[in-house]
C-alpha positions as CSV (number, residue, x, y, z in Angstrom):
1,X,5.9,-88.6,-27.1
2,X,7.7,-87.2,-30.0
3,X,4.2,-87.3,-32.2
4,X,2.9,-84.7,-29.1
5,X,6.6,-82.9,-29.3
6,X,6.2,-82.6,-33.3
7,X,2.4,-81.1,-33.0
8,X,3.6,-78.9,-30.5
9,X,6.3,-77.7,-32.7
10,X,3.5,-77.2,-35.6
11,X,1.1,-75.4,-33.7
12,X,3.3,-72.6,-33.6
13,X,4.3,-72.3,-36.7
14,X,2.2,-69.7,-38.8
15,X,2.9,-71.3,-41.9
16,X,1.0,-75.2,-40.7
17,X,-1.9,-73.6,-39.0
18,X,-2.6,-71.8,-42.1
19,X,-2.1,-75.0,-44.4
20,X,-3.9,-77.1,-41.9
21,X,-7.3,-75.9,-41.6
22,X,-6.3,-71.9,-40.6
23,X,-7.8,-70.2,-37.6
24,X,-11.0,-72.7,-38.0
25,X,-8.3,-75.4,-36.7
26,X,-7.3,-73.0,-34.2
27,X,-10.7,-73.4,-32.6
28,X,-10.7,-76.9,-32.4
29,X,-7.6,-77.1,-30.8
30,X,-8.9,-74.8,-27.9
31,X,-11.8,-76.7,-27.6
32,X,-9.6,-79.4,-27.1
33,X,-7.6,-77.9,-24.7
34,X,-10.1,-76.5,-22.5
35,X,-12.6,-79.2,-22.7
36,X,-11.0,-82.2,-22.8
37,X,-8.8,-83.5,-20.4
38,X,-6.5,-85.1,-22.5
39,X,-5.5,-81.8,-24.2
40,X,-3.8,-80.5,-21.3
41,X,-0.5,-80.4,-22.9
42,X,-1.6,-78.0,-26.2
43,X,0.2,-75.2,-26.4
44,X,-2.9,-72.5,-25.8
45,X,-1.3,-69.7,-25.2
46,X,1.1,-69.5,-28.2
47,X,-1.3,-70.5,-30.2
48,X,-3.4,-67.7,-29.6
49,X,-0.7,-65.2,-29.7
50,X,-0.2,-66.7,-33.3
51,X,-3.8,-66.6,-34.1
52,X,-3.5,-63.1,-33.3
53,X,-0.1,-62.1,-35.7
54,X,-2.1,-64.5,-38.8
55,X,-5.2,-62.1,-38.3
56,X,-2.8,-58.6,-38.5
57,X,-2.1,-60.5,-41.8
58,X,-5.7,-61.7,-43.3
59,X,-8.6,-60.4,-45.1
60,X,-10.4,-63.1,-44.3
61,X,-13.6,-63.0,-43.8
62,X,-13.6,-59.1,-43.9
63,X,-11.8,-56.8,-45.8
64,X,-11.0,-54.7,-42.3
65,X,-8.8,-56.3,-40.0
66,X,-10.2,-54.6,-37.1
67,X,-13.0,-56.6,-38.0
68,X,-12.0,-59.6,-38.5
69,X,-9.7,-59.6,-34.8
70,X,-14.0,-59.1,-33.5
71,X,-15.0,-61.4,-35.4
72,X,-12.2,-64.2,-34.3
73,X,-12.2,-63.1,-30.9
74,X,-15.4,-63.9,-29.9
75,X,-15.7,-67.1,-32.3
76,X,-12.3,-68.5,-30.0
77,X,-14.0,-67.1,-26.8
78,X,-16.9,-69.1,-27.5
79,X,-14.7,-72.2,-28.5
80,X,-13.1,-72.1,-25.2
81,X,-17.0,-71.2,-23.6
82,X,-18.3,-74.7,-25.0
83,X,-15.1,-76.3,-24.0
84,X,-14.9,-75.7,-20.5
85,X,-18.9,-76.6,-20.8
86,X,-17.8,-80.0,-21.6
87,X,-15.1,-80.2,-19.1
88,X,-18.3,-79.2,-16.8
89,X,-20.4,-81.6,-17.8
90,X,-17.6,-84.4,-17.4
91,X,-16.5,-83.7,-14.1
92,X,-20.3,-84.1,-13.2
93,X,-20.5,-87.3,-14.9
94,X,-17.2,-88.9,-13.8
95,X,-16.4,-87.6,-10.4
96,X,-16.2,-91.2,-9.0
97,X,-14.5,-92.8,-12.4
98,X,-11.6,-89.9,-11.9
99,X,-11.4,-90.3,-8.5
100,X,-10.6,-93.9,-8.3
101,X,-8.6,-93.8,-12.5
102,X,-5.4,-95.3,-12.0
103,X,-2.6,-92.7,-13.4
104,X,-1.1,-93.4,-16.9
105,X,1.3,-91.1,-18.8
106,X,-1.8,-89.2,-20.5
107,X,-3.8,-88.4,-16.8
108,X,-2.9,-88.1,-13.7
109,X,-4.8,-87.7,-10.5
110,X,-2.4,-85.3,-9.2
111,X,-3.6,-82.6,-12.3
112,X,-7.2,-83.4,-11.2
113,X,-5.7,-82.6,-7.1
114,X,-3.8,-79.7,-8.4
115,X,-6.9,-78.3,-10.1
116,X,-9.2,-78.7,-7.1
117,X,-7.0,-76.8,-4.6
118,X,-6.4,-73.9,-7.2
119,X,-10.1,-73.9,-7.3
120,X,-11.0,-73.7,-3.4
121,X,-8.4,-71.2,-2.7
122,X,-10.4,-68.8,-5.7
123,X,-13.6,-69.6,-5.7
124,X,-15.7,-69.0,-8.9
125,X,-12.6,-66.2,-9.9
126,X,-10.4,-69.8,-10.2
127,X,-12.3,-70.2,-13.8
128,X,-11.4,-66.8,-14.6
129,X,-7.5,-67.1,-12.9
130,X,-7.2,-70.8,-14.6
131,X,-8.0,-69.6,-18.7
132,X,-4.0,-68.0,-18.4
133,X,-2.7,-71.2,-16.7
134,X,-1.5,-74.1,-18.6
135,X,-3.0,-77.4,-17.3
136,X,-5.3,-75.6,-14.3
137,X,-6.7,-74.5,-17.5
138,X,-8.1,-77.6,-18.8
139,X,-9.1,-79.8,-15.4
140,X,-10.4,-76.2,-13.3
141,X,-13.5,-76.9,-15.4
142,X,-13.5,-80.8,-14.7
143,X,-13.5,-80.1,-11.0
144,X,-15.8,-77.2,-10.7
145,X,-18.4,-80.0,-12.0
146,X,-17.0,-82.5,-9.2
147,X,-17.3,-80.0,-7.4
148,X,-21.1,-79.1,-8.1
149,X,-20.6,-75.9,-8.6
150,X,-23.8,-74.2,-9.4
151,X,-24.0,-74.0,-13.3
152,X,-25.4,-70.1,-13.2
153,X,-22.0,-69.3,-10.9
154,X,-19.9,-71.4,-13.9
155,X,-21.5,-69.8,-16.8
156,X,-21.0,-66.3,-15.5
157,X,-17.2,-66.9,-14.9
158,X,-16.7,-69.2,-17.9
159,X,-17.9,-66.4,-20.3
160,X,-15.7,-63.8,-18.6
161,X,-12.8,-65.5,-18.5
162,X,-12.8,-66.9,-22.1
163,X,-13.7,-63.6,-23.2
164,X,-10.6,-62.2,-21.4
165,X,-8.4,-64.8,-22.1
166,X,-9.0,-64.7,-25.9
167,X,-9.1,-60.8,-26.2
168,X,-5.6,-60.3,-24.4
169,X,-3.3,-63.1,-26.1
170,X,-5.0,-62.6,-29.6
171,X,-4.9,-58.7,-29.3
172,X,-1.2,-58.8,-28.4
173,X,-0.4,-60.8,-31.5
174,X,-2.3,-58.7,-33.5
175,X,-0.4,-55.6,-32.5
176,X,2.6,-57.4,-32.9
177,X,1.4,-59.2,-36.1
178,X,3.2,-56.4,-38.5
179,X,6.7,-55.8,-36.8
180,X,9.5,-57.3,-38.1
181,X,11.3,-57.8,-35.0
182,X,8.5,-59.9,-33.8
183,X,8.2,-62.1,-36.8
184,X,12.2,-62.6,-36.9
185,X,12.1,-63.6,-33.2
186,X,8.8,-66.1,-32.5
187,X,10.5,-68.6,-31.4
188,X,12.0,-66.7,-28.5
189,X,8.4,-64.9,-28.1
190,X,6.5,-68.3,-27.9
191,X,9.6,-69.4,-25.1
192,X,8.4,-66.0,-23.1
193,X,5.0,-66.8,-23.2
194,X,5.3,-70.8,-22.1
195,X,7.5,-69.8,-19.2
196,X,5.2,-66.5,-18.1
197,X,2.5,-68.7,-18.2
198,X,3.8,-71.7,-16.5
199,X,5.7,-70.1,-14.3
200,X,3.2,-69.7,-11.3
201,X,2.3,-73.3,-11.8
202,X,6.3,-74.5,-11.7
203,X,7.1,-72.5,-8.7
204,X,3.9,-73.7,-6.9
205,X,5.1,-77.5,-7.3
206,X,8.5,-76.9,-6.4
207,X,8.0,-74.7,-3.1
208,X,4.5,-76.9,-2.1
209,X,6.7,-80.2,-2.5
210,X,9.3,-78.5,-0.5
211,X,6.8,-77.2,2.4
212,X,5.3,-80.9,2.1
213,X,8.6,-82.6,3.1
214,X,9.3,-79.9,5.9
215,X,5.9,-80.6,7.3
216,X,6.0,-84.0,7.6
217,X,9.2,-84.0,9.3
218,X,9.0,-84.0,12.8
219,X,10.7,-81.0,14.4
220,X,12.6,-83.3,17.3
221,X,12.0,-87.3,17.9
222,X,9.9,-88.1,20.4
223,X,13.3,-89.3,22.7
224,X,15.3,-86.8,22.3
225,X,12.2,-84.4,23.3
226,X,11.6,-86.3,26.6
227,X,15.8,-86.6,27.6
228,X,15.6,-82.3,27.1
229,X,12.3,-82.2,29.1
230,X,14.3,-84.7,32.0
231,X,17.5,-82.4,31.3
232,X,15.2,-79.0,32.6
233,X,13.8,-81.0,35.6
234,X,17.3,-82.1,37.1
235,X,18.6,-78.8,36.2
């Protein structure tokens, strides 16, 4: 646990990325994290965001950054394109194997659960909705191939939301990549965009858990309904 807590801590740090492989280990990492399903807990969207302030700041590989936040865009857009391609292909491969995996403190059934409901309460938009939500963001692919979905449907809404989801987060860094303020204050920046983004996630478990336990408790017991309904009659 603290290995994950210390990689987390790198991967927003300008300074690692940069001495660690630069934006071409920014790519893996989203591969990672929207392919695999064991790189749920990568910090995506801060690390995009970053990606986005260390382009402001590069000439690498043009001389124009304009040019290089295109060029960068698409490549991570295309990382995250062949990721979620993987997760596809898996969830056609495993369905049964992830069905019946018993949970350890990597996986869970419950993400693969959480995933599917997200996904048949959207449709095809849930691949689009799921690129700006942590975890949905890595098993929505996994189940959409469970699910069968039909791989014309998945490529059209794959490409569209990675596209999206790369050109927003890296294009708000990259405005942000030359103020001052914003440099001095990234810790508090990345803390805004974790909770933004998990937000809708945290307050779905708390409030469905909560709706859960009010469903399955019964509104009177069974005896205490039949003494009212004798009660009425006498009455």
């Amino acid at each position: 646990m603290e290995s994950i807590l210390e990689l987390f801590s790198n991967l927003t740090s300008p300074d690692w990325i940069m001495q660690n492989g630069g934006m071409y280990f920014v790519l893996l990492i989203v591969f990672i994290e929207t392919g695999l399903f064991f790189g749920f807990f990568l910090p995506g969207d801060p690390l995009l965001f970053i990606s986005g302030m260390i382009i402001a700041n590069s000439s690498y590989p043009f001389e124009t950054s304009g040019l290089n936040l295109v060029f960068w865009i698409m490549l991570i857009a295309t990382s995250g394109i062949i990721g979620n391609f993987a997760g596809y292909w898996f969830g056609r491969k495993s369905e049964k194997w992830l069905s019946h995996r018993k949970d350890t403190w990597l996986f869970k059934k419950k993400y693969i659960f959480s995933a599917k409901e997200f996904y048949e309460k959207n449709g095809g938009g849930a691949i689009v909705l799921a690129r700006f939500l942590p975890l949905i963001r890595t098993f929505a692919p996994i189940v959409a191939g469970m699910v069968q979905m039909k791989m014309s449907k998945f490529t059209f809404y794959n490409i569209l939301g990675s596209i999206l989801w790369a050109g927003t987060i890296v294009s708000a860094g990259y405005l942000l990549g030359d103020n001052a303020w914003a440099r001095e204050n990234l810790e508090k920046i990345m803390i805004g965009i974790v909770l933004l983004s998990t937000g809708p996630v945290l307050l779905k478990l708390i409030f469905g858990k909560k709706k859960a336990v009010i469903d399955v408790i019964p509104e009177k017991p069974i005896v205490e309904k039949e003494m009212e309904q004798q009660l009425e009659e006498v009455l």
